[in-house]
C-alpha positions as CSV (number, residue, x, y, z in Angstrom):
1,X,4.7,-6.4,6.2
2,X,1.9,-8.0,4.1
3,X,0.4,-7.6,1.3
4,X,-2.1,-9.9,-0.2
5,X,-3.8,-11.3,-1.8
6,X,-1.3,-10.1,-5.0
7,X,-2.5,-10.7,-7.7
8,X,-5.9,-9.2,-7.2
9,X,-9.1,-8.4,-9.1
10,X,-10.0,-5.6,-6.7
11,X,-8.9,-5.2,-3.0
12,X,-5.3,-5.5,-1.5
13,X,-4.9,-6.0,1.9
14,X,-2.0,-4.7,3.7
15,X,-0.2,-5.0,7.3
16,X,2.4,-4.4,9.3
17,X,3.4,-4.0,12.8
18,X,5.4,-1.6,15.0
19,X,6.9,-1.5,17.9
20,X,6.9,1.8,18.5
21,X,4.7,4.8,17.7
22,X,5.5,6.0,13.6
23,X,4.0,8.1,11.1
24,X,3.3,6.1,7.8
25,X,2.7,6.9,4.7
26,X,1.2,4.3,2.2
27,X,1.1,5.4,-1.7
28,X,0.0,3.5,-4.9
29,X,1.0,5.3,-7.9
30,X,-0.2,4.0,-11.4
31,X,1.9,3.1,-14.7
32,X,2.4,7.0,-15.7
33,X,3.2,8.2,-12.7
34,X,-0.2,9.7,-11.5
35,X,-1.0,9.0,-7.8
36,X,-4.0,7.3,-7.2
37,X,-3.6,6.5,-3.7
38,X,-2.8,8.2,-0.5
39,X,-2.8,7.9,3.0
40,X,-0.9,9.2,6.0
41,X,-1.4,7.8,9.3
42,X,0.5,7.3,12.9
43,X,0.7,3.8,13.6
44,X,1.6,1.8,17.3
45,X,1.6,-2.2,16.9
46,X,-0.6,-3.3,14.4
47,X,-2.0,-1.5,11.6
48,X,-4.6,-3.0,8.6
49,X,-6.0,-1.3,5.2
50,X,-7.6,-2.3,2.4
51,X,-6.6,-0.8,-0.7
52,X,-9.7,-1.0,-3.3
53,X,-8.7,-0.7,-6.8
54,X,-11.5,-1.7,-8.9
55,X,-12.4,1.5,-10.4
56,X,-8.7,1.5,-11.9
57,X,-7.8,-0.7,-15.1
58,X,-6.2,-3.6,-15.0
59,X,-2.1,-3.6,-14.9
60,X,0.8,-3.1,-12.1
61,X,0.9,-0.4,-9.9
62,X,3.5,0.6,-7.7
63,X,3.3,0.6,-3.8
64,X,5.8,2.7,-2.1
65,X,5.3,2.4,2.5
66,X,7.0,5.2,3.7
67,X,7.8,4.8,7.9
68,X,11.0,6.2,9.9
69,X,13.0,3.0,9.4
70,X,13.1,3.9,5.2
71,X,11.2,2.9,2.5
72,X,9.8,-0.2,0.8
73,X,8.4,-0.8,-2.6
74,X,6.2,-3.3,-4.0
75,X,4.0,-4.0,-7.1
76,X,0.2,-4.8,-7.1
77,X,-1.0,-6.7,-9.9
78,X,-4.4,-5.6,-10.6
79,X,-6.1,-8.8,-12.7
């Protein structure tokens, strides 16, 4: 998994690979809890997005990948 480039102005790139065949789920969720991001996709090898957060103000947001082997969270820091 990677996410870059973090700290960003605008767009965060992420990816990760699979070896087999899973159902993902990639959410950001702002300071107060409100999600502003959401997307849930099936996924074999490798999988790219762009996450574009310049209509959003500037601070930390929380990044939560959801895929059969658990979950992993991570914080954007939107410059």
């Amino acid at each position: 998994l990677e996410i870059y480039p973090n700290p960003s102005r605008d767009v965060f790139n992420i990816e990760l690979s699979t070896e087999n065949t899973q159902q993902i789920e990639i959410r950001v969720v702002n300071s107060v809890g409100q999600e502003i991001y959401i997307e849930r996709v099936e996924v074999e090898g490798v999988y790219t997005e762009q996450i574009d957060l310049s209509d959003y103000s500037k601070g930390i947001y929380n990044l939560t990948i959801t895929t059969s082997d658990g979950l992993s969270n991570h914080k954007l820091i939107l410059q």
